[in-house]
N, C-alpha and C positions, 0 to 999 in steps of 0.2 A: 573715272579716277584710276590711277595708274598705281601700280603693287610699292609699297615705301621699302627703297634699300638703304640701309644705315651702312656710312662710310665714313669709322671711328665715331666722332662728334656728332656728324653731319647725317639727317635725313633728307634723301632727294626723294621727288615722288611722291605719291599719296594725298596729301590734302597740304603738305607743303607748300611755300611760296617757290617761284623755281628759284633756284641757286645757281650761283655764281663760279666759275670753272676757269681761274684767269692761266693766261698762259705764257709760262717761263721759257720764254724760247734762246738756248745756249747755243742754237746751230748759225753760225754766221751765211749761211746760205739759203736761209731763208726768204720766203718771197718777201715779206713784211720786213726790210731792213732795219726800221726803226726799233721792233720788238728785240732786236737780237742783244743778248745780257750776257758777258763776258760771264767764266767761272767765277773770277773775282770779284763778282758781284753780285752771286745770287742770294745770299741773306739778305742784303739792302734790298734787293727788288723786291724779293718773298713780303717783306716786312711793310714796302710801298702799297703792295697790293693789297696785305692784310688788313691794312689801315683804311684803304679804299673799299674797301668790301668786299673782299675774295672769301669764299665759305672753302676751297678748294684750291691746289694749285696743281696747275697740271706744266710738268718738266717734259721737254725736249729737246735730243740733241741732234736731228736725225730730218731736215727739209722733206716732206714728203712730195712737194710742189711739184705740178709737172713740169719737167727738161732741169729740174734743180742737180745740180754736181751729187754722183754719189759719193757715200763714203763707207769704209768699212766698218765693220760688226764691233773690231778692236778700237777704232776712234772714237763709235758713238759708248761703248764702254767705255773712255778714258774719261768720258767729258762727260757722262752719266756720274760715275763713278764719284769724280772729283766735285761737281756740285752735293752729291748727297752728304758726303761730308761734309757742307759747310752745314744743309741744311739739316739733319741729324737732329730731333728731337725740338723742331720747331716749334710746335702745337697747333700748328696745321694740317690738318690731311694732304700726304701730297702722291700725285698721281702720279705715274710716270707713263710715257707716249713712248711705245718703242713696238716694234714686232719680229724681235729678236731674242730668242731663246737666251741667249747667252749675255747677252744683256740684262733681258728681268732678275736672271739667275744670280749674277753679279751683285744687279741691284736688291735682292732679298735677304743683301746682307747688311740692308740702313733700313730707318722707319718709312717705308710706300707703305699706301693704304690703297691702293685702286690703279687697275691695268687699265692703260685704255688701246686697244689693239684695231687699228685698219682695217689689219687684214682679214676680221674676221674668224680667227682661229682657223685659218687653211691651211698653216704650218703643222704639223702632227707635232713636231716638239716643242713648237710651241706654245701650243695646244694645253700639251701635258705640264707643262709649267707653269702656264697661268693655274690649271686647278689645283697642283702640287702645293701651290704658292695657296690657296684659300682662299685669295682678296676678291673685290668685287671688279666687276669689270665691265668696260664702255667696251662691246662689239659692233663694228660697224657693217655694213651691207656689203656684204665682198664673195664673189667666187673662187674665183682663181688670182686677180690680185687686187689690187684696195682699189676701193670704187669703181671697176667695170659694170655694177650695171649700167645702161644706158637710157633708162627709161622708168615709169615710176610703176609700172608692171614688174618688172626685172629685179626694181631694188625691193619690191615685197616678197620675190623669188628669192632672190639672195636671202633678205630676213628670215623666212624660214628655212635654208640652207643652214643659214648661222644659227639659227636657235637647235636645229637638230643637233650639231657640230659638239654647241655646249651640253645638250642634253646628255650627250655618249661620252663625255670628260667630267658629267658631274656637277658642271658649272651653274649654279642659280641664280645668285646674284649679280643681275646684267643690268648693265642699261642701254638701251638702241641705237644705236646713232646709224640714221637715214644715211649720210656718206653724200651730202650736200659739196660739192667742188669741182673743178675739171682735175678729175682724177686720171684720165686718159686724153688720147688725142682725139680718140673718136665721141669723145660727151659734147656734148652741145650746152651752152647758156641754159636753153630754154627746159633743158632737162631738170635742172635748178628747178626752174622757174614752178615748171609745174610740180616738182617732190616739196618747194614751199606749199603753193597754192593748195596742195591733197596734202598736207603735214595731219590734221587733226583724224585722217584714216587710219594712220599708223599707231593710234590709239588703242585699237582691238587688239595690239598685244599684248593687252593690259601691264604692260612694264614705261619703267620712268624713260623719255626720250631728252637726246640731246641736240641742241639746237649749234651746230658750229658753222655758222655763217660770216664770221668776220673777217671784213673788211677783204672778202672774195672775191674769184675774178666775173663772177655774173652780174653781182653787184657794179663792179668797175666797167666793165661793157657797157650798163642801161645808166652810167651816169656819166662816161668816157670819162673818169677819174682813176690815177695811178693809187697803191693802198695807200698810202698816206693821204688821202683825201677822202677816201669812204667812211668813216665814224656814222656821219650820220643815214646815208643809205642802207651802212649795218642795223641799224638799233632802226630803223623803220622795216627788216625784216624781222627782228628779232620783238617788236610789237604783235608782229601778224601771229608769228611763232607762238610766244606765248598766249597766245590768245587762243591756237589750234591745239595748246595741250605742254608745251614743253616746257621740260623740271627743271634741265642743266644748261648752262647756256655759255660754250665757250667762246672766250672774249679776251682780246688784246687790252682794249680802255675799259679796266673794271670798274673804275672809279664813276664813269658814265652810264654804264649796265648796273649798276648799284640803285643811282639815283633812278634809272627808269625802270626797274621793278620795284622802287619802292613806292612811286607815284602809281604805276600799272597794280601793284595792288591794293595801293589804299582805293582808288576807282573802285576795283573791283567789290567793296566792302572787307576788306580786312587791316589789321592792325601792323 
C-alpha cells in the first residue's frame, strides 16, 4: 500500500480506489487531435468530464509529444491563463501540466491544486516554485529532460534523482509517474513495454503511482492503430496497471476509465 496524498477533496493512494486524472488538453498540437478543447470551451468540457467521472482535471497548454511544434513560455501562459479564468472555482481539483516557472507562477493566481511536472524538477526555478507554491505534485522520471531514461534500470535511477531533487526543495507530497511514452528519439516501444510489465516494482516507493498510458504510441505500434483508435488497447493496459499498483490514472475517455474502475473494483471486493 502506497502513502495517501489528499489533493483538496480527493485522496489518491492508500487504500483508495485509483482515481481518475482526465485530461483538458487546450494545445492544438497535440498528438491526440481529437482531445484538443478550444479556451472557449473549457467549462463545458471540465463539466463533461465531471459528470463522467473525472475525480481530477489535469490542464494543458503545452504538446509535450515528440517532434510536436514548440511554443513559447508566453503562449502556454496566455492559454494557461485564459482557461483558468473560466475554470475559477469550479469544485474540482484542477491540475495543471506545465514545466514552466513562469507559467505555474502565473497560474498561482486561480484555484490549481496539484503540479504535475515531466520534467522532474531539473529546472532549479522551477523547482523552487513548485515548493513555494505548497501544492502536491506528479514528478515524473527525468534527468536532464523529460523522459530520457531509456530503460526500466534508468527510470528507477531517475526516481531516485527526483526524489532527492524533491527532498532538498522540501517537497512531500508526490506522486510518481514512471514517464511511460516515446519521450525521446532514442526510447524504444519495448522500453514501455517492459516499465508496464515491472510497473508493480515501482511500488517500494511507497508513494501513490501514475499510470499515463493513453492512447500512446507503444500501444499504437502493437496494434498498428493511429490515437483515435487505441481506447481499447489503453484501458487493457490500464487493467494490467491497476492491477500492478496504480492510484492515478491519466486518461483522455474518462467516461470509459470510470466504468472500468468501477467494475475492476467491484471484482476486486469492494464497493
Amino acid at each position: 500500500m502506497s502513502r495517501e496524498i489528499r489533493i483538496k477533496t480527493v485522496s489518491v493512494g492508500g487504500n483508495n480506489p485509483p482515481r481518475i486524472l482526465g485530461v483538458l488538453n487546450i494545445s492544438p498540437e497535440s498528438f491526440f487531435t481529437d482531445s484538443f478543447t478550444p479556451c472557449s470551451q473549457v467549462f463545458r468540457r471540465m463539466e463533461e468530464m465531471r459528470r463522467a467521472g473525472a475525480d481530477i482535471i489535469d490542464l494543458g497548454a503545452r504538446s509535450t509529444a515528440l517532434n510536436a511544434p514548440p511554443i513559447s513560455a508566453a503562449e502556454e501562459r496566455e492559454r494557461v491563463i485564459s482557461a483558468l479564468r473560466d475554470l475559477d472555482g469550479c469544485g474540482i481539483p484542477i491540475s495543471l501540466d506545465t514545466c514552466r516557472a513562469e507559467v505555474l507562477t502565473a497560474a498561482l493566481h486561480y484555484d490549481i491544486a496539484l503540479v504535475n511536472d515531466i520534467s522532474g524538477l531539473s529546472d532549479e526555478s522551477y523547482a523552487k516554485s513548485v515548493a513555494d507554491s505548497g501544492l502536491p505534485a506528479i514528478l515524473m522520471a527525468s534527468n536532464t529532460i523529460p523522459g530520457d531514461p531509456l530503460n526500466f534500470d534508468e527510470t528507477k535511477s531517475a526516481m531516485s534523482t527526483v526524489l532527492s531533487r524533491a527532498e532538498k526543495y522540501g517537497i512531500e507530497n508526490i506522486i510518481l509517474d514512471p514517464g511511460v511514452g516515446k519521450w525521446t528519439a532514442e526510447r524504444t516501444s519495448e522500453a514501455d513495454w517492459e516499465l508496464c510489465r515491472r510497473f508493480s516494482e515501482l511500488k517500494a516507493y511507497d508513494l501513490p503511482l501514475l499510470a499515463a498510458v493513453s492512447r500512446k504510441s507503444f500501444i499504437g505500434e502493437r496494434l498498428n492503430k493511429p490515437p483515435h483508435e487505441r481506447i481499447f488497447g489503453s484501458l487493457a493496459v490500464f487493467y494490467h496497471l491497476m492491477e500492478a499498483g496504480a492510484d492515478l490514472l491519466r486518461v483522455h475517455d474518462v467516461g470509459a476509465a470510470s466504468d472500468f474502475v468501477k467494475v475492476f473494483t467491484r471484482l476486486n471486493g469492494e464497493d
